[in-house]
ZAMARGU-4260 file (C-alpha; in steps of 0.2 Angstrom, whole numbers, plus 5000, padded with zeros to 4 digits):
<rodrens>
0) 5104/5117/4915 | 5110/5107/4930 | 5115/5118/4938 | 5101/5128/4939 | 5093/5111/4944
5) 5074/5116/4936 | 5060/5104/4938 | 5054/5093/4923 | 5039/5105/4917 | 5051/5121/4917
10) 5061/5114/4906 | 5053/5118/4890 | 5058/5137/4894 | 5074/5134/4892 | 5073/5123/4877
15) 5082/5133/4864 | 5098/5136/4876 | 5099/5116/4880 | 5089/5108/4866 | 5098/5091/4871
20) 5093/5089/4887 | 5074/5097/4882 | 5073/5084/4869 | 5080/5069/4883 | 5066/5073/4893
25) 5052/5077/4884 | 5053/5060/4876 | 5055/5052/4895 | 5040/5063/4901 | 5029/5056/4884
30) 5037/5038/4882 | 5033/5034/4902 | 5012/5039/4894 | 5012/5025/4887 | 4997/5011/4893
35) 5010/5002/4905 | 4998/4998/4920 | 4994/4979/4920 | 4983/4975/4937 | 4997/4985/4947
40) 5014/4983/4938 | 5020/4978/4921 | 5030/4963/4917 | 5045/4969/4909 | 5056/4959/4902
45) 5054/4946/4916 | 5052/4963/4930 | 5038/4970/4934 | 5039/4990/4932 | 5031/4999/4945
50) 5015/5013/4937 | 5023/5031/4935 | 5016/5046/4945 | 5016/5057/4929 | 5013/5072/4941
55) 5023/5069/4953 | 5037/5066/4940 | 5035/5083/4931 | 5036/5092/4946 | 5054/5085/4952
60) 5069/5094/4949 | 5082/5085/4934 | 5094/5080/4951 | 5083/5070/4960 | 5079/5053/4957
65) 5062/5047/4947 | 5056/5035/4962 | 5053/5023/4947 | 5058/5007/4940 | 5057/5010/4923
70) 5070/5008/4911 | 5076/5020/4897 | 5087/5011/4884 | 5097/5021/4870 | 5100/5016/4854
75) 5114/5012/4845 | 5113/5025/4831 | 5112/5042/4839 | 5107/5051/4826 | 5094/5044/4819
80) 5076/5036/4828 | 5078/5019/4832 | 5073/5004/4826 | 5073/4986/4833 | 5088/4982/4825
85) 5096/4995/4831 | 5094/4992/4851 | 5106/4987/4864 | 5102/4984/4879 | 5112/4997/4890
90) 5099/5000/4904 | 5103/5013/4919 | 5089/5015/4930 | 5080/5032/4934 | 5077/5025/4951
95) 5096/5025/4954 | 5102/5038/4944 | 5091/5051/4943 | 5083/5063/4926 | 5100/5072/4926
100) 5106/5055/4919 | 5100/5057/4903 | 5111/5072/4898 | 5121/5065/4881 | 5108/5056/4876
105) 5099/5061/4860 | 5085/5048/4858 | 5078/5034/4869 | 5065/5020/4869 | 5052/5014/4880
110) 5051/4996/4880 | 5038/4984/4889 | 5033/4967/4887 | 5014/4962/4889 | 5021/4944/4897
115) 5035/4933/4901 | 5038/4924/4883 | 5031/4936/4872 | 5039/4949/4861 | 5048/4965/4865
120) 5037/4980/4860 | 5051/4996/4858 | 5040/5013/4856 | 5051/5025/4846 | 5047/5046/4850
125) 5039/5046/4833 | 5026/5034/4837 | 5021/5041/4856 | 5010/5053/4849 | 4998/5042/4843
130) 4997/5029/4856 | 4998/5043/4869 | 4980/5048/4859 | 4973/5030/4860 | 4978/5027/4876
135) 4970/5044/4885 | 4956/5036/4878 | 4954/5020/4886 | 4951/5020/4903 | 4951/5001/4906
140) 4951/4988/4893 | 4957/4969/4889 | 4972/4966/4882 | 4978/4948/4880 | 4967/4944/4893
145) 4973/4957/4906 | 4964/4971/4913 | 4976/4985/4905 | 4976/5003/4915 | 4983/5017/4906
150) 4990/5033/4915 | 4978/5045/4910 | 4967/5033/4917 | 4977/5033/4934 | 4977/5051/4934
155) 4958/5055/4932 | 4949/5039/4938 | 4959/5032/4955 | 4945/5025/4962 | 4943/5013/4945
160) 4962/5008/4946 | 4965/5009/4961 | 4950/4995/4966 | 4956/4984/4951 | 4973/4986/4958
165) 4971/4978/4976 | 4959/4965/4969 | 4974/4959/4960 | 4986/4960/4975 | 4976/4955/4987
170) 4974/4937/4974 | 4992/4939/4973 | 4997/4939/4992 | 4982/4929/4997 | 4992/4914/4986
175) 5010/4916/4994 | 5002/4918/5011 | 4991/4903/5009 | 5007/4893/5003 | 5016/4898/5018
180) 5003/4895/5029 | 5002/4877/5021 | 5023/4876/5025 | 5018/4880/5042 | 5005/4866/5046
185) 5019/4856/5037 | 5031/4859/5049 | 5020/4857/5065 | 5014/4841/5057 | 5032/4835/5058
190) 5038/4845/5073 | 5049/4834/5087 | 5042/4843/5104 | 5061/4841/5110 | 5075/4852/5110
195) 5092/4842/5100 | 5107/4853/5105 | 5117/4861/5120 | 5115/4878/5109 | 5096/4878/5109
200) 5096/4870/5129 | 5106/4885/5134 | 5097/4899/5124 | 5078/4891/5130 | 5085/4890/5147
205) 5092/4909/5145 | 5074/4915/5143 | 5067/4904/5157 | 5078/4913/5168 | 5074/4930/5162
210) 5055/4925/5163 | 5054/4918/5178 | 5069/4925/5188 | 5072/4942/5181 | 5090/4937/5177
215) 5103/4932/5165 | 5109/4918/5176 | 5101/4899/5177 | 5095/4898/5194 | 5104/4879/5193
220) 5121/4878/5183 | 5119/4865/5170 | 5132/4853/5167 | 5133/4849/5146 | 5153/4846/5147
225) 5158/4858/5156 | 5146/4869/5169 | 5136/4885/5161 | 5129/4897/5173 | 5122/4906/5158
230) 5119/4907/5138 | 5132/4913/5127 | 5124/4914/5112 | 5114/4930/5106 | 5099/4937/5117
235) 5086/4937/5100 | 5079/4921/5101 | 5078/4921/5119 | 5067/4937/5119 | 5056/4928/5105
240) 5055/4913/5119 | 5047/4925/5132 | 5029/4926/5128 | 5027/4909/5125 | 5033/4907/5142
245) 5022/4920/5150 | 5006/4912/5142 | 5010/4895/5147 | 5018/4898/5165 | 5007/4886/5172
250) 5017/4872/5162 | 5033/4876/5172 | 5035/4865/5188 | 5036/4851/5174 | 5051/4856/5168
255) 5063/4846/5173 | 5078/4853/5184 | 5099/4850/5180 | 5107/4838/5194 | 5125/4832/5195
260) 5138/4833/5181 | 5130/4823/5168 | 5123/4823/5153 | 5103/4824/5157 | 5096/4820/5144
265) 5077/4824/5151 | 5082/4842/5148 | 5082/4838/5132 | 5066/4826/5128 | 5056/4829/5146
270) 5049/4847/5145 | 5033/4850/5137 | 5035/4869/5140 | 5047/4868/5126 | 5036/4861/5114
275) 5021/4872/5115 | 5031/4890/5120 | 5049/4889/5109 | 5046/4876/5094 | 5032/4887/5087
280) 5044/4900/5086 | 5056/4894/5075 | 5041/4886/5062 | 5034/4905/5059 | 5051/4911/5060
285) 5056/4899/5043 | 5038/4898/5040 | 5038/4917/5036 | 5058/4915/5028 | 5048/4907/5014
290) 5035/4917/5010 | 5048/4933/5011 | 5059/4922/4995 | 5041/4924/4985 | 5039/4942/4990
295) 5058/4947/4984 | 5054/4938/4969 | 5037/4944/4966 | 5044/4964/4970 | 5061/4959/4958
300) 5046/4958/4945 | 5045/4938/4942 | 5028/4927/4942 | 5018/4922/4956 | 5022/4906/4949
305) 5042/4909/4952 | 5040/4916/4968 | 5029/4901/4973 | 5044/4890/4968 | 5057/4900/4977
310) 5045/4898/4992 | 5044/4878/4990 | 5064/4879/4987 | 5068/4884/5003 | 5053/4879/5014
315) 5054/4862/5009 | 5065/4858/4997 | 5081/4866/5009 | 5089/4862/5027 | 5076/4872/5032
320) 5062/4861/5035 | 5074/4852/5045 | 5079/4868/5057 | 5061/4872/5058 | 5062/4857/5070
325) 5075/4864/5079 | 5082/4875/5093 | 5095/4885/5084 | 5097/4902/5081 | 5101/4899/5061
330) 5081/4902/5057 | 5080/4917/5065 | 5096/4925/5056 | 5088/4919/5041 | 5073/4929/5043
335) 5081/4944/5050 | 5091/4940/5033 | 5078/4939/5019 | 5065/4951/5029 | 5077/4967/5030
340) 5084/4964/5011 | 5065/4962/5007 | 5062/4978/5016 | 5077/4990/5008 | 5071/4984/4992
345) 5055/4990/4993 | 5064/5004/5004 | 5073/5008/4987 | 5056/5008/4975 | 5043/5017/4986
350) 5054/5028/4998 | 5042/5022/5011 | 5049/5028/5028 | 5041/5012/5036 | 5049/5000/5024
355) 5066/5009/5032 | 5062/5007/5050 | 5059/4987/5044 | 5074/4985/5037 | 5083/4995/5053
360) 5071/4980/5063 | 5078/4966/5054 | 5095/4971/5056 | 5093/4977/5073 | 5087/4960/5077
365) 5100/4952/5068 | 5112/4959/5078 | 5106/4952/5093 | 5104/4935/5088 | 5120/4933/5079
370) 5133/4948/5078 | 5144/4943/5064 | 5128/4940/5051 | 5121/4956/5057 | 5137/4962/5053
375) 5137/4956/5036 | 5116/4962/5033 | 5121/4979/5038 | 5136/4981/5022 | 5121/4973/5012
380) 5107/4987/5018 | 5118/4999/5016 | 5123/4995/4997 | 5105/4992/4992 | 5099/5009/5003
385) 5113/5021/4997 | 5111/5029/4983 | 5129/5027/4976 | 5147/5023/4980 | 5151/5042/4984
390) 5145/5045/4999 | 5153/5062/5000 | 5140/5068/4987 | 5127/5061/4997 | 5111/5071/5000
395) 5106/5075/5016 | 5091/5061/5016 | 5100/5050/5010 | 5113/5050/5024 | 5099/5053/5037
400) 5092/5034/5029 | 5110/5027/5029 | 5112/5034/5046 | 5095/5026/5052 | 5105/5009/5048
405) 5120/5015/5057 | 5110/5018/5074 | 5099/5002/5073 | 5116/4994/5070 | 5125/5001/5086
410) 5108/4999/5096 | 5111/4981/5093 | 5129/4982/5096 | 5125/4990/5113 | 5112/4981/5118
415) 5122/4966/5115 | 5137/4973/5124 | 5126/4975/5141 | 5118/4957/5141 | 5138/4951/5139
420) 5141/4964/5155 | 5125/4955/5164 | 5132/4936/5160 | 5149/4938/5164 | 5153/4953/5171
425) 5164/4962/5157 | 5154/4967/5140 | 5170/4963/5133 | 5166/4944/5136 | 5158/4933/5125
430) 5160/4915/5131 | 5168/4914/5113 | 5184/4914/5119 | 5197/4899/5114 | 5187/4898/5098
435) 5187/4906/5082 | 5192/4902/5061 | 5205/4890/5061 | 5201/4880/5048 | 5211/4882/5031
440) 5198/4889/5019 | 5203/4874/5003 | 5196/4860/5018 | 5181/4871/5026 | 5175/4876/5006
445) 5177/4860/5001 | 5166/4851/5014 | 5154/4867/5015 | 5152/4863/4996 | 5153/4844/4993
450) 5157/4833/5007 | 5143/4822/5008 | 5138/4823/5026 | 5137/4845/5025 | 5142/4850/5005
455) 5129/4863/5000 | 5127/4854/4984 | 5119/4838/4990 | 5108/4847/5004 | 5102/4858/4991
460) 5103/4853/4974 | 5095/4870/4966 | 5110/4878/4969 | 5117/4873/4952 | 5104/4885/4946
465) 5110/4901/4954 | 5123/4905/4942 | 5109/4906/4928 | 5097/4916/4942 | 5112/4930/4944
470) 5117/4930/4927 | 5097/4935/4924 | 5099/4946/4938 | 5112/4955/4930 | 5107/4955/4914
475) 5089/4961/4916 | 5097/4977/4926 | 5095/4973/4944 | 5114/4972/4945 | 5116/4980/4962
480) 5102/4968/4968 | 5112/4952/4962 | 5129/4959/4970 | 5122/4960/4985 | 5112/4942/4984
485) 5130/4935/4978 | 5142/4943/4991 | 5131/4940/5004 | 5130/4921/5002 | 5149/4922/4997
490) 5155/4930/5013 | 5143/4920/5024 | 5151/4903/5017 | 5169/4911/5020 | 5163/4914/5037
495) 5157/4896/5039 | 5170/4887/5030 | 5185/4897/5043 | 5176/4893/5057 | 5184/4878/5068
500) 5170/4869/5066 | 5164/4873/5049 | 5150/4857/5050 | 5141/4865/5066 | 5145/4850/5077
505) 5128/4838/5081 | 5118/4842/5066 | 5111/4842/5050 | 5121/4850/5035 | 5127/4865/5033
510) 5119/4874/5046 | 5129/4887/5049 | 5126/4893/5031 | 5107/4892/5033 | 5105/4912/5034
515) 5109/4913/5016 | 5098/4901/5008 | 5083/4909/5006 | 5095/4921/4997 | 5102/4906/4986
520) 5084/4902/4984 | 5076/4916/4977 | 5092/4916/4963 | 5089/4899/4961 | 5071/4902/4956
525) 5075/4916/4944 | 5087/4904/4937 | 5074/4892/4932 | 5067/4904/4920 | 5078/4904/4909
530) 5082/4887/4905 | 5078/4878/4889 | 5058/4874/4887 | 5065/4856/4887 | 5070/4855/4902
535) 5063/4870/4908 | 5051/4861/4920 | 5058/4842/4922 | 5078/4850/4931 | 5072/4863/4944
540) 5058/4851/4948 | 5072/4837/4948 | 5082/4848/4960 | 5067/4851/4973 | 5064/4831/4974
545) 5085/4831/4976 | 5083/4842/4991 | 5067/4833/4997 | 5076/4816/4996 | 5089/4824/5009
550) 5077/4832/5018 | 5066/4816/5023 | 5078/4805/5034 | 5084/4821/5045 | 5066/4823/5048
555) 5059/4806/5051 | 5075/4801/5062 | 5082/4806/5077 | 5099/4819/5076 | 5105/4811/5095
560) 5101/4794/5090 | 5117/4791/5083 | 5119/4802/5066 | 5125/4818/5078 | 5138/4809/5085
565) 5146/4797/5072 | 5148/4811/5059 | 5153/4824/5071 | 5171/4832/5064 | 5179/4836/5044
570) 5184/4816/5040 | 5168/4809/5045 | 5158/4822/5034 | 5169/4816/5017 | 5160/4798/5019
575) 5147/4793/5008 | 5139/4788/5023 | 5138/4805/5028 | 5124/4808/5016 | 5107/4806/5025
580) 5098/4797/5012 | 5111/4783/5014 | 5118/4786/5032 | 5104/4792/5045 | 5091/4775/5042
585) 5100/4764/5051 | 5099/4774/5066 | 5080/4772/5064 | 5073/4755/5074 | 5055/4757/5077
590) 5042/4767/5074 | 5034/4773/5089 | 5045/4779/5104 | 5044/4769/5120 | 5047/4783/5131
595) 5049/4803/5128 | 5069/4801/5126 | 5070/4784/5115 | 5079/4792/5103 | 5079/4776/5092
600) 5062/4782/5085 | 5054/4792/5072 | 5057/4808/5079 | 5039/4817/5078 | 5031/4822/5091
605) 5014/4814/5088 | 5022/4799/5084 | 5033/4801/5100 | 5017/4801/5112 | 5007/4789/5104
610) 5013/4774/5115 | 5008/4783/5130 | 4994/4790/5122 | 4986/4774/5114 | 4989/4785/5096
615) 4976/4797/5102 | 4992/4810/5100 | 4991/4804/5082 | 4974/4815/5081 | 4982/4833/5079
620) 4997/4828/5069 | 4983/4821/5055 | 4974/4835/5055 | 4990/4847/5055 | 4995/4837/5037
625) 4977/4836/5030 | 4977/4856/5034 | 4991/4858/5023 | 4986/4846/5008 | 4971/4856/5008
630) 4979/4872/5008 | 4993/4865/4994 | 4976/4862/4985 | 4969/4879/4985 | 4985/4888/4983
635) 4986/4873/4966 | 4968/4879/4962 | 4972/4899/4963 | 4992/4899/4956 | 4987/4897/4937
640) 4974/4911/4939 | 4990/4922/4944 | 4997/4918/4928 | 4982/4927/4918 | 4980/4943/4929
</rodrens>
């Protein structure tokens, strides 16, 4: 029979030579019949389960994959019809696998779940028959309060289904859009207006020079401990800087010029170019990080109000709202991260060529902002896209899809290559030299992990509930999914607890790790679902408040007024002091700035101005915050809706 690789509806002629494999299918082909369609998916057994094409499906041959997420499970007894007792769950995914899969296996169930808490319901072979009846029958009904479509239904009225479909998503999306637009007023109600680092100096004055003087060399060397004539850090951002320029060119004769070999701090705090062409780039950039952590988890099949967790995990209850303040080039990584794993995964369900050519994007980009984590993305991409370990039994498409990855990869490689060859003259050079992982791995784990001035445990306290969220990942038979999610994040923290300067030098936290939390928070939100209804609601929300708590002083105070430079290296980070909820205030010794580089202020921008604006600046930072209490309000308003549809 597989040999001859027939499609699903011939094989009926050859039932009486393979009765086995007739049988498997058969029951697949009827089972799948069943009403399944709620709004758009199905929530099954904590997954949504995408609708099936019936005739799509019957036309495939038994080698090729379903293009489905749905689950067959067998039974324990194989010789009888199951029962409920009888069930193990043993899932392999059609999706992955393909219809050939099912050869050996006499008898299998269709199971689905109407909602998260409810009861299994297992549909046997002998019962499809008759719901198979009812359900051609109902073209849309109300089931337990959903609008329930059945596939007959989706074969012969699309229009009906289809209408009632993107109602629902468009609620859906218009919820985690609207809470990510509410993070971003957040963040530019909090925004500094200054740049806080030598890294982000160096990669803002990289596009400057590329805007304004068609080159990869400053037009003034800038003295920041030693001379730079150039950036040594990826070219990503510095592209992302370059409209912002352009549109606010006529701001550049403000921008203050590098004299002598000092450290000029007005480079720093005294460019208002800065503020309104390269800040806003990093709040979309983590802005959009977010709403990407409730998108994964809404396409892993979990709750709008999950994914809206997982969102409020990482967009304010993480490092990030701290970096989205910031000048590095963490944010971005962590968005080429989250939006090209977001991209394969929906790459792996639809087969969408466009969802491809996003993830090849993501990583493209990744690669030129930061080559070792666009490294690391493009062994994740791969995993997720390829359809098994064997890549010598490959079909051609899918080694044309891997190979997509491949050149997007080696297009960021080259690319990077020549702007190495432009700076220094060699592409071989990468202003890296001297440096490298030096640090022995039990001193770099423990301070990425503990240490109060950096540990991943006190800047974000919902890790403790990632173990749970991969256990559910595994569990629920999204294993390939929660190996990549894990090895990801653990690779990334071996990269950052070798590096010589595991802590990042003058920052916040664990910067270098940032890339991987909205990975970490995604788990972390799927591990809340699963925790006792005691504490179901009172830990995680504890845990968000945890990283709130750490969140607050690196906000309201200034890194370069004191915090950067007194925990700056591995013993200073073990201190108690270290923590920011106990060591940043006292660097804090009035409100409102006395000039644009007191950096003994609160450090927002609003704030920073109103002294020379007589709090007239306070003005736009108000109504930034009342913009996103009132959008938290209608996200609020719409989010239990979401839990009916």
């Amino acid at each position: 029979m597989l040999k001859c690789d027939p499609r699903v509806h011939e094989v009926e002629g050859r039932v009486a030579e393979y009765p086995q494999v007739g049988l498997s299918v058969r029951v697949v082909v009827t089972s799948i019949r069943i009403p399944v369609e709620v709004a758009r998916k199905l929530n099954h057994r904590g997954r949504d389960v995408n609708s099936i094409d019936l005739i799509k499906m019957t036309r495939q041959r038994l080698s090729e994959p379903t293009g489905t997420a749905s689950e067959i499970q067998r039974t324990a007894s194989q010789h009888r019809d199951p029962k409920p007792s009888d069930v193990r769950h043993d899932p392999f995914d059609l999706f992955d696998t393909g219809l050939k899969e099912l050869v050996g296996t006499p008898s299998v169930t269709a199971f689905f779940r109407a909602a998260e808490n409810s009861p299994e319901r297992i549909f046997s072979p002998s019962v499809v028959p008759a719901l198979l009846e009812v359900s051609e029958r109902i073209a849309w009904s109300h089931h337990r309060g959903r609008h329930v479509t059945t596939i007959g239904a989706l074969t012969h009225h699309p229009e009906v289904t289809n209408s009632g479909r993107s109602a629902a998503n468009r609620v859906v999306d218009n919820v985690e859009l609207l809470a990510a637009t509410a993070l971003a007023f957040v963040y530019l109600a909090t925004m500094t207006g200054h740049m806080q680092s030598v890294d982000g100096l160096l990669t803002y004055r990289q596009a400057s020079a590329i805007a304004y003087g068609r080159s990869l060399q400053f037009p003034s060397p800038i003295w920041w401990g030693q001379w730079w004539a150039t950036s040594k850090f990826g070219i990503g951002l510095s592209l992302l800087y370059l409209p912002g320029l352009v549109l606010f060119s006529w701001l550049s004769p403000s921008v203050p010029v590098p004299h002598g070999a000092v450290y000029d701090f007005r480079l720093l705090y005294n460019d208002p170019l800065y503020a309104v062409a390269a800040e806003p780039v990093q709040i979309i950039a983590t802005a959009a990080s977010a709403y990407l952590v409730a998108r994964v988890l809404r396409h892993l099949g979990y709750s709008p109000r999950v994914a809206l967790f997982g969102l409020a995990l990482y967009g304010i209850g993480s490092p990030a709202i701290v970096y989205a303040r910031g000048d590095f080039t963490q944010p971005l990584t962590a968005f080429c991260w989250i939006g090209g794993l977001y991209a394969a995964l929906v790459f792996r369900r639809t087969r969408s060529m466009r969802a491809l050519a996003a993830a090849g994007a993501a990583l493209f980009y990744a690669v030129l902002t930061r080559p070792v984590e666009g490294s690391l993305l493009l062994l994740a991409l791969t995993v997720l896209i390829a359809p098994r370990p064997a890549f010598w039994r490959w079909p051609t498409a899918e080694r044309r899809n891997v190979g997509l990855l491949a050149v997007a990869f080696a297009s960021g490689v080259l690319v990077t290559l020549l702007v190495d060859w432009g700076r220094f003259g060699s592409p071989f050079t990468t202003g890296y030299e001297g440096t490298g992982w030096t640090t022995p791995l039990p001193i770099g784990l423990a301070g990425a992990l503990i240490s109060p001035g950096r540990g991943l445990l006190w800047e974000f306290p919902a890790v403790l509930l990632v173990p749970l969220g991969a256990r559910r990942l595994f569990r629920e038979g999204s294993q390939r999914e929660g190996a990549v999610f894990i090895a990801l994040a653990v690779l990334q923290l071996l990269n950052v607890a070798a590096w010589e300067a595991w802590w990042g030098g003058w920052d916040w936290g664990l910067r270098l790790f940032l890339p991987a939390l909205p990975l970490l928070a995604v788990m972390a939100a799927i591990g809340a679902t699963v925790l006792p209804a005691s504490i179901k609601y009172l830990l995680p929300g504890t845990l968000l408040i945890g990283g709130v708590i750490w969140a607050v002083p690196a906000v309201a105070t200034d890194l370069l007024g004191g915090y950067a430079s007194a925990y700056d290296g591995t013993a200073a980070n073990f201190s108690w002091k270290a923590y920011p909820p106990l060591g940043a205030w006292r660097f804090l010794h009035h409100l409102r700035a006395t000039s644009l580089s007191d950096s003994g202020a609160v450090d927002i921008l609003w704030l920073r101005l109103a002294h020379a604006t007589h709090n007239l600046s306070l003005i736009p930072g108000v109504v930034f915050a009342l913009v996103a209490v009132l959008l938290g309000l209608r996200v609020v308003q719409l989010e239990p809706a979401h839990e009916k549809v």
